[in-house]
NURO-568274 format. One record per atom (N, C-alpha, C, O, CB): residue number from 1; residue in three letters; atom name; x, y, z. Coordinates in Angstrom, 1 decimal, m for minus. Glycine has a CB too. Layout:
N
R   resi   resn   name     east    north       up
R    NUM    ala     CA        X        Y        Z
...
# end
This chain:
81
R   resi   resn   name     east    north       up
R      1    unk      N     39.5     23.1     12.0
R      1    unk     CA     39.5     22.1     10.8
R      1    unk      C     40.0     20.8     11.3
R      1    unk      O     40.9     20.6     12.2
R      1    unk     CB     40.4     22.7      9.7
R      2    unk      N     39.1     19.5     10.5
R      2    unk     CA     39.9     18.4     11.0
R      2    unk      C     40.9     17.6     10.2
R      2    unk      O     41.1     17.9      9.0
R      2    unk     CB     39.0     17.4     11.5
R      3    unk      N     41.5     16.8     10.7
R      3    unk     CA     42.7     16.5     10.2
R      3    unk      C     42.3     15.8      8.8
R      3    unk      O     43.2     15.6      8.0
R      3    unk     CB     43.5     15.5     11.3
R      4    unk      N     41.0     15.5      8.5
R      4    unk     CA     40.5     14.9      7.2
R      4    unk      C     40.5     16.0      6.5
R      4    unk      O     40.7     15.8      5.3
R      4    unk     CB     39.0     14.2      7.2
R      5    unk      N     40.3     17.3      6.9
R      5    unk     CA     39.8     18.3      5.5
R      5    unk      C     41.2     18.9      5.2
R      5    unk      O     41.3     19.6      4.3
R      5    unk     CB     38.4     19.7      5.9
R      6    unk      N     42.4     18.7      5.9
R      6    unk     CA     43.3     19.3      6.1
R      6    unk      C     44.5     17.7      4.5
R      6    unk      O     45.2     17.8      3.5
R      6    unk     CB     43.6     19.5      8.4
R      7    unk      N     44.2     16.6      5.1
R      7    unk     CA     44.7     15.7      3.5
R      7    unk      C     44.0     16.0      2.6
R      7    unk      O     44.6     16.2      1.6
R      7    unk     CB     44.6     14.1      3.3
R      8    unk      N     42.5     16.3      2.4
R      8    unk     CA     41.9     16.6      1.5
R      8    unk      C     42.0     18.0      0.5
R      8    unk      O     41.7     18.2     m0.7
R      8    unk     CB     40.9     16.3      2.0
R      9    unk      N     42.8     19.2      1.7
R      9    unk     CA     43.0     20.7      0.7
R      9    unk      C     45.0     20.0      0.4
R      9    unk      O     45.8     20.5     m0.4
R      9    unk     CB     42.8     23.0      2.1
R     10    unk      N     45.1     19.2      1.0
R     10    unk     CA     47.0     19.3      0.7
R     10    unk      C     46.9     18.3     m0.5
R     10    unk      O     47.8     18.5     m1.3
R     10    unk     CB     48.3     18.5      2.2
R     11    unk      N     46.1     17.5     m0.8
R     11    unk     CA     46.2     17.0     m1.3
R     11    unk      C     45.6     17.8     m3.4
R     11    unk      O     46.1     17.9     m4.5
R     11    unk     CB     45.7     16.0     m0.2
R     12    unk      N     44.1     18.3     m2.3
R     12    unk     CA     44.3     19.3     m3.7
R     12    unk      C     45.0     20.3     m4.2
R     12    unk      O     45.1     20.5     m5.5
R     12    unk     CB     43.5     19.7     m3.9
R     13    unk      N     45.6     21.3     m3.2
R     13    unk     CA     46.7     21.9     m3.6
R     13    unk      C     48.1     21.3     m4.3
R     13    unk      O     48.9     22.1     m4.8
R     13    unk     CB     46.8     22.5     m2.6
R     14    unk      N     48.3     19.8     m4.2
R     14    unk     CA     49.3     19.2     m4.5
R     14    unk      C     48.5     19.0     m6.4
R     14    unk      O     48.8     19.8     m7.3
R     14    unk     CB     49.7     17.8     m3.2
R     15    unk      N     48.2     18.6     m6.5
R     15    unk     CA     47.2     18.5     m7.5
R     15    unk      C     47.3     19.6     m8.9
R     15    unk      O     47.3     19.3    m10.1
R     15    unk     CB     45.9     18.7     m6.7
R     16    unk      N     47.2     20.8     m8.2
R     16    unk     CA     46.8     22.3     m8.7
R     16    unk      C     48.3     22.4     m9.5
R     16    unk      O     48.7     22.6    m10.7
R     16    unk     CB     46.4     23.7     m7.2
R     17    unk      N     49.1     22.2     m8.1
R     17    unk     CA     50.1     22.5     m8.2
R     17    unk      C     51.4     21.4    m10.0
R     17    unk      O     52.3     21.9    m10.7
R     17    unk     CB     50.2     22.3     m6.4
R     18    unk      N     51.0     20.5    m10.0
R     18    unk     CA     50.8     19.5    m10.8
R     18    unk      C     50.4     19.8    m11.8
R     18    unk      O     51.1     19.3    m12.8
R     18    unk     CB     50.3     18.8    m10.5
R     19    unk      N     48.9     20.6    m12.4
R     19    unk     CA     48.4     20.8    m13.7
R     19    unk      C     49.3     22.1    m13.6
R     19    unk      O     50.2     22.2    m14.4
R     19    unk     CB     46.6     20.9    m14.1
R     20    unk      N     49.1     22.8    m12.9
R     20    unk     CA     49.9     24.3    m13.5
R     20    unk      C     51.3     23.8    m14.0
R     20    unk      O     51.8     24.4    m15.0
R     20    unk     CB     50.3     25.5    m12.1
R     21    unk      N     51.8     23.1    m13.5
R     21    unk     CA     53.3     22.7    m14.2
R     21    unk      C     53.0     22.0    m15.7
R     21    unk      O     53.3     22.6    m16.7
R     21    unk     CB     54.4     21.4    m13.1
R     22    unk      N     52.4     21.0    m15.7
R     22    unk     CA     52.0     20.4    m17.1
R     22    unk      C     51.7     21.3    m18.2
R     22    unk      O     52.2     21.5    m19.3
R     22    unk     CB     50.7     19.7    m17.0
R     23    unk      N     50.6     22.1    m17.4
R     23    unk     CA     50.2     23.0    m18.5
R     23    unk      C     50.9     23.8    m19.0
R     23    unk      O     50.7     24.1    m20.2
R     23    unk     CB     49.3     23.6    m18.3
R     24    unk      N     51.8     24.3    m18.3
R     24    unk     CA     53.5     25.6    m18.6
R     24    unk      C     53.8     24.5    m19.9
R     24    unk      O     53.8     24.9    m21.1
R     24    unk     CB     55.5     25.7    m16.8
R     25    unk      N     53.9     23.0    m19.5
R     25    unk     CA     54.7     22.1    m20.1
R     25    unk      C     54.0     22.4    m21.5
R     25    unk      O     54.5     22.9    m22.5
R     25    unk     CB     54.7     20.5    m19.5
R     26    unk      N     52.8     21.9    m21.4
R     26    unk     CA     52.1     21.1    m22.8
R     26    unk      C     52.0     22.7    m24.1
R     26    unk      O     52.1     22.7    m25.4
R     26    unk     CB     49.8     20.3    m22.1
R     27    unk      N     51.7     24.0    m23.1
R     27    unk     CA     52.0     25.0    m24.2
R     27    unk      C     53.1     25.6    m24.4
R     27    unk      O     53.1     26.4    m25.4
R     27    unk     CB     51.4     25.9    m24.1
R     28    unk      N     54.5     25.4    m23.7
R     28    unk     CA     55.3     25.4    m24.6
R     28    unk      C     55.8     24.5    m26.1
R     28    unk      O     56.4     24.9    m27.1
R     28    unk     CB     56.1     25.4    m23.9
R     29    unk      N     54.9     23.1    m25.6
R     29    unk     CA     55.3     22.3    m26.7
R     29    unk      C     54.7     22.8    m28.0
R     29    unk      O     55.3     23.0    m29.1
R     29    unk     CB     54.9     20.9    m26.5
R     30    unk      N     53.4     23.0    m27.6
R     30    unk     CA     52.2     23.7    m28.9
R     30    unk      C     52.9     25.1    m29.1
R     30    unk      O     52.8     25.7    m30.2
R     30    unk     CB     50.2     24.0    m28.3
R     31    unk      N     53.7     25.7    m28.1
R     31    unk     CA     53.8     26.7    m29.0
R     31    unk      C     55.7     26.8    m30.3
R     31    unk      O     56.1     27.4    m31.3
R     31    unk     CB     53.5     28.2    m27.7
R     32    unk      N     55.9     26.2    m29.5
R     32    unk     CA     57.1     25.5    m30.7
R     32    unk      C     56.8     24.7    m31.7
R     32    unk      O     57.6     24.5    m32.6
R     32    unk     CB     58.1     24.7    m30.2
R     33    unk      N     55.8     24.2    m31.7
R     33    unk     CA     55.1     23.6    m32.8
R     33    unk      C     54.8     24.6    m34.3
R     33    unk      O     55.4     24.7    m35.4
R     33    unk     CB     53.6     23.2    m32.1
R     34    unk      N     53.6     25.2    m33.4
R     34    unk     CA     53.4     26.5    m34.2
R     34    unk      C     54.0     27.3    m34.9
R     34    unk      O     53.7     27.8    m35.9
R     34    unk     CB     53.0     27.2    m33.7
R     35    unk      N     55.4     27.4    m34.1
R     35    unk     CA     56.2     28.3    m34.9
R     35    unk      C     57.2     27.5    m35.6
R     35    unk      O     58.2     28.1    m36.0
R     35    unk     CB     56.8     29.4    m34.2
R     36    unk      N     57.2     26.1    m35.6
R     36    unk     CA     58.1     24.8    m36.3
R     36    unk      C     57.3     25.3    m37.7
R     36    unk      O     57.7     25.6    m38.8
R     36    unk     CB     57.9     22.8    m35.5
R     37    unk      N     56.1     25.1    m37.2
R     37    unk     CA     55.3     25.0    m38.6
R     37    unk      C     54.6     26.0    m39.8
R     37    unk      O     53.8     25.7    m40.7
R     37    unk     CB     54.3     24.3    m38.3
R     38    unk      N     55.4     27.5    m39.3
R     38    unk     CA     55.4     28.6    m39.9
R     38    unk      C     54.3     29.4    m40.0
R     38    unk      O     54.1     30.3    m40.8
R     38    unk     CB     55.7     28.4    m40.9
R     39    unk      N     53.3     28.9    m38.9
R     39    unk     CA     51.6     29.9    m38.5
R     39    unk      C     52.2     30.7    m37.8
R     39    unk      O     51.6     31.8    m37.9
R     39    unk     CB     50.0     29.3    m37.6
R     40    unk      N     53.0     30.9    m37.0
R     40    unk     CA     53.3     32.1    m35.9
R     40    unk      C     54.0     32.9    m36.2
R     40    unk      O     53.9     34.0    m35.8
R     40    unk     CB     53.8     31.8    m34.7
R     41    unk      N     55.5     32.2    m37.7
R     41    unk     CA     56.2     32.9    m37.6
R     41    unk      C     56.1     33.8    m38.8
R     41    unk      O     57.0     34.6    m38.9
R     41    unk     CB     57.2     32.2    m37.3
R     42    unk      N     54.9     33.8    m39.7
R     42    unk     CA     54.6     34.5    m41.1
R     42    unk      C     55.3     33.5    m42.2
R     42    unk      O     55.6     34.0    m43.3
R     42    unk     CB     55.5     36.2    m41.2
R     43    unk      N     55.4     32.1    m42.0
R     43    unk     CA     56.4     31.3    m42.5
R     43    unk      C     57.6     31.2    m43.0
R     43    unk      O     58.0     30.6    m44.0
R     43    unk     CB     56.0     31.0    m43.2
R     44    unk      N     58.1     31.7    m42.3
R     44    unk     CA     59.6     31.9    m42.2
R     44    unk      C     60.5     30.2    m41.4
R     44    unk      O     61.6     29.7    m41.7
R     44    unk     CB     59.7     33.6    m40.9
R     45    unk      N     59.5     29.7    m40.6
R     45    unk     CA     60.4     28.1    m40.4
R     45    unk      C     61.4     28.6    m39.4
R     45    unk      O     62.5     28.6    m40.0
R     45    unk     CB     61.4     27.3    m42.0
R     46    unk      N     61.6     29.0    m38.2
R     46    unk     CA     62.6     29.5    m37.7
R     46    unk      C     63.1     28.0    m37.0
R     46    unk      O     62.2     27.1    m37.1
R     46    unk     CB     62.3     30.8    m36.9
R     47    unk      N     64.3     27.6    m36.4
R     47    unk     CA     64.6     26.9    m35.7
R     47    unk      C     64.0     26.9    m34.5
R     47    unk      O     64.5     27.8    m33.9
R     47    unk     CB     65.5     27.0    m35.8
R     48    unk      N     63.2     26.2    m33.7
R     48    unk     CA     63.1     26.4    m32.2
R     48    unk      C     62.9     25.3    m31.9
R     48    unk      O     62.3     24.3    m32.4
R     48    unk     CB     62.2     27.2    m31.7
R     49    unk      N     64.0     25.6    m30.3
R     49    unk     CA     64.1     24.2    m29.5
R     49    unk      C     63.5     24.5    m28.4
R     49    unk      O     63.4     25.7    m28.2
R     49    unk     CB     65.5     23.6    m29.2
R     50    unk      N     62.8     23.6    m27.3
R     50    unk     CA     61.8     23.6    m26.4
R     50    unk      C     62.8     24.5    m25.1
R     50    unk      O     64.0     24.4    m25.3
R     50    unk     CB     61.1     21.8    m26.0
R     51    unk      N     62.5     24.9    m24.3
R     51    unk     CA     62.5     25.9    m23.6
R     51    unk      C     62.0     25.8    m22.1
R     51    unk      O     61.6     26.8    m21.6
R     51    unk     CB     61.8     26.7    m24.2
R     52    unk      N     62.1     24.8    m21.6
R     52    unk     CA     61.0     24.1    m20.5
R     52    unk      C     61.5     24.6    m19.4
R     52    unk      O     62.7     24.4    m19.1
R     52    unk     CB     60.8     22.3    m20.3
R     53    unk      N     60.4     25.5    m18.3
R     53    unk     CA     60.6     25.9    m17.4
R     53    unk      C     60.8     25.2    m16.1
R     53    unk      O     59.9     24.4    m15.8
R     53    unk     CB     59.9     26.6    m17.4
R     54    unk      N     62.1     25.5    m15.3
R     54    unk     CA     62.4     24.4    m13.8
R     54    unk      C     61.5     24.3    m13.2
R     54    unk      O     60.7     25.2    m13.4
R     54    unk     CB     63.3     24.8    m12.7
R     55    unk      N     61.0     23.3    m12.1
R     55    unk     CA     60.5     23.6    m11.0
R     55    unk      C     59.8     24.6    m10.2
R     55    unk      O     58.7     24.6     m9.7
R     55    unk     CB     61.1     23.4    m10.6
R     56    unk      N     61.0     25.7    m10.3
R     56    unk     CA     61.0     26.5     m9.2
R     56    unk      C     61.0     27.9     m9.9
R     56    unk      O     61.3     29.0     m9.4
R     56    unk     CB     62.2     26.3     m8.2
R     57    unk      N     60.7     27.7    m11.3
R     57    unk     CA     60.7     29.1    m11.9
R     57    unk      C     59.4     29.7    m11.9
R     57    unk      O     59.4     30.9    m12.2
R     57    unk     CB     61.1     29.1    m13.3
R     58    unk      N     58.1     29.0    m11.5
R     58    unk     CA     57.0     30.1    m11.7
R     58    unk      C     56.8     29.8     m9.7
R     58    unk      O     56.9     28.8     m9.0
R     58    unk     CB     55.3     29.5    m13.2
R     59    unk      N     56.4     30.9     m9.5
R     59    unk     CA     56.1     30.6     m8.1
R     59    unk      C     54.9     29.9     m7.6
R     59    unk      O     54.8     29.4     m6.5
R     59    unk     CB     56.1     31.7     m7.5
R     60    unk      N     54.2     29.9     m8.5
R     60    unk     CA     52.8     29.0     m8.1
R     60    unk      C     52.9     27.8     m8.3
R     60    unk      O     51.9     27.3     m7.6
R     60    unk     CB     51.6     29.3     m8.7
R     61    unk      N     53.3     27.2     m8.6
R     61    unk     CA     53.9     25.9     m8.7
R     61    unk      C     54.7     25.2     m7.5
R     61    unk      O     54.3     24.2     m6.8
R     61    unk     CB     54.7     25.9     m9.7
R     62    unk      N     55.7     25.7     m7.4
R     62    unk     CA     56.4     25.2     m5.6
R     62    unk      C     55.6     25.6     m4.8
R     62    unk      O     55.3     24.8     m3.9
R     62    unk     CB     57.9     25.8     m5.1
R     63    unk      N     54.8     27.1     m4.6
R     63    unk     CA     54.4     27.7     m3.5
R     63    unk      C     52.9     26.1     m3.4
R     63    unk      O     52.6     25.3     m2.6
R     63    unk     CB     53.8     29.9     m4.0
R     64    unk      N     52.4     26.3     m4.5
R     64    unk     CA     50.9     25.1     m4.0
R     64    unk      C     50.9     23.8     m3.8
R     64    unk      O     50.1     23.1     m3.4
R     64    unk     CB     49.7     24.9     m5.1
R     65    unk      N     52.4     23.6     m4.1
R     65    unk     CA     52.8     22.1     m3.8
R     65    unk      C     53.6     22.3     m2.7
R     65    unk      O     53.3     21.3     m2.1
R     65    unk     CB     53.5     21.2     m5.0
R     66    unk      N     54.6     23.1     m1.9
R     66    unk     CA     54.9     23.5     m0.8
R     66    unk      C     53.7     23.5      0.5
R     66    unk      O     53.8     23.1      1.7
R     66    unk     CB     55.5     24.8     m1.1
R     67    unk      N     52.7     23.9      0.1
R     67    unk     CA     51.9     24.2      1.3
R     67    unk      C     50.5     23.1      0.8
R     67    unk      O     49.7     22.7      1.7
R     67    unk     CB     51.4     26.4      1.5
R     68    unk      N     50.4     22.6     m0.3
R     68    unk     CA     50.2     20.9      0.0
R     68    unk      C     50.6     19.9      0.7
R     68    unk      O     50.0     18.9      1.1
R     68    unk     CB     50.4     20.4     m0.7
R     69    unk      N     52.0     20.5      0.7
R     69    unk     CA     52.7     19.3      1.2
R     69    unk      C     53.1     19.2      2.7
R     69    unk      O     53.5     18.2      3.3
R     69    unk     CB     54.0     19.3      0.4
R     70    unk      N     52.9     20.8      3.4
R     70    unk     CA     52.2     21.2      4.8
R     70    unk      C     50.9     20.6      5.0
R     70    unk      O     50.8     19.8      5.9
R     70    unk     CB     51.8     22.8      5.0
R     71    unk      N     50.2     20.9      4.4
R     71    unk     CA     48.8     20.3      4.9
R     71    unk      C     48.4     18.6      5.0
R     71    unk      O     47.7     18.1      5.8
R     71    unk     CB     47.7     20.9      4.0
R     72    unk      N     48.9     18.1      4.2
R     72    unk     CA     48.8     17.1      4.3
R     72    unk      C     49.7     16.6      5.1
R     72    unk      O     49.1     15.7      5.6
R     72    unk     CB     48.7     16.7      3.4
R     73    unk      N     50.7     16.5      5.5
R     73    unk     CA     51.3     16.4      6.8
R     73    unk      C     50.6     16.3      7.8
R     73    unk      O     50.2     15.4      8.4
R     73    unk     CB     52.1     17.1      7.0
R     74    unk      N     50.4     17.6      7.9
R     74    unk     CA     49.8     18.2      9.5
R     74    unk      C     48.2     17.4      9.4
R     74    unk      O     47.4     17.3     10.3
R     74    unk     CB     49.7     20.5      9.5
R     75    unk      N     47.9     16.9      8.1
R     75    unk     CA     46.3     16.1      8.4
R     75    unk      C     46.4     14.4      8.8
R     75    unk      O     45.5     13.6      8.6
R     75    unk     CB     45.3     16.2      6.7
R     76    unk      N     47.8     14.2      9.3
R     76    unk     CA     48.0     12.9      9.7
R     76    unk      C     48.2     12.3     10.3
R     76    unk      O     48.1     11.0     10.3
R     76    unk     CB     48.4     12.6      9.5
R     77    unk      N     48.6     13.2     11.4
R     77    unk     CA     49.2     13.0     12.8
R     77    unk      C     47.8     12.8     13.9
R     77    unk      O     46.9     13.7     13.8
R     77    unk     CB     50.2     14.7     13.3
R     78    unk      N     47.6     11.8     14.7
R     78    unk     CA     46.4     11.5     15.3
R     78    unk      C     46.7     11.6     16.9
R     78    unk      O     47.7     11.0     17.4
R     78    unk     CB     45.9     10.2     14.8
R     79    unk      N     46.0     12.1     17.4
R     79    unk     CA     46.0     11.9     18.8
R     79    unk      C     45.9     11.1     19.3
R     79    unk      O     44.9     10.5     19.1
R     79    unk     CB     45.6     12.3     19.3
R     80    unk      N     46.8     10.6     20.3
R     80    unk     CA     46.6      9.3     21.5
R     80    unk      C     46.1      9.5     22.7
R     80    unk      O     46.5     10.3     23.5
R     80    unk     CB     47.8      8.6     21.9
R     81    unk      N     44.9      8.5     22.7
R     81    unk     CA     43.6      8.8     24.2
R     81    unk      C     44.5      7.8     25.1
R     81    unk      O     44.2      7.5     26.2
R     81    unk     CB     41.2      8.1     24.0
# end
């Protein structure tokens, strides 16, 4: 592999790595919504406060941005003739 296809997968694994976190993000919000607004909960209104997962709590998230962040490294370094 050359050092071009090697920024180009780190770069998309950095990427991946990025919506998967958002997305944890954006459905916890919708789903505290939902149950703010009494469809989830049988309308009962319960209190709920957001819940937002660390960094490092789902493994696919550090793991695809960890070895993004290998590859693109390693796709930068050029040889001297």
């Amino acid at each position: 592999m050359g050092n071009h296809v090697n920024k180009i997968l780190g770069a998309i694994f950095m990427i991946v790595s990025a919506l998967i976190y958002t997305t944890e993000r954006i459905v916890e919000k919708l789903s505290a919504a939902l149950q703010a607004a009494g469809y989830a909960s049988h309308g009962t209104g319960s209190d709920r406060t957001y819940h937002y997962q660390s960094f490092f709590d789902n493994f696919f998230v550090w793991f695809f941005f960890f070895l993004g962040f290998l590859l693109l490294a390693y796709g930068f370094p050029q040889k001297n003739k």
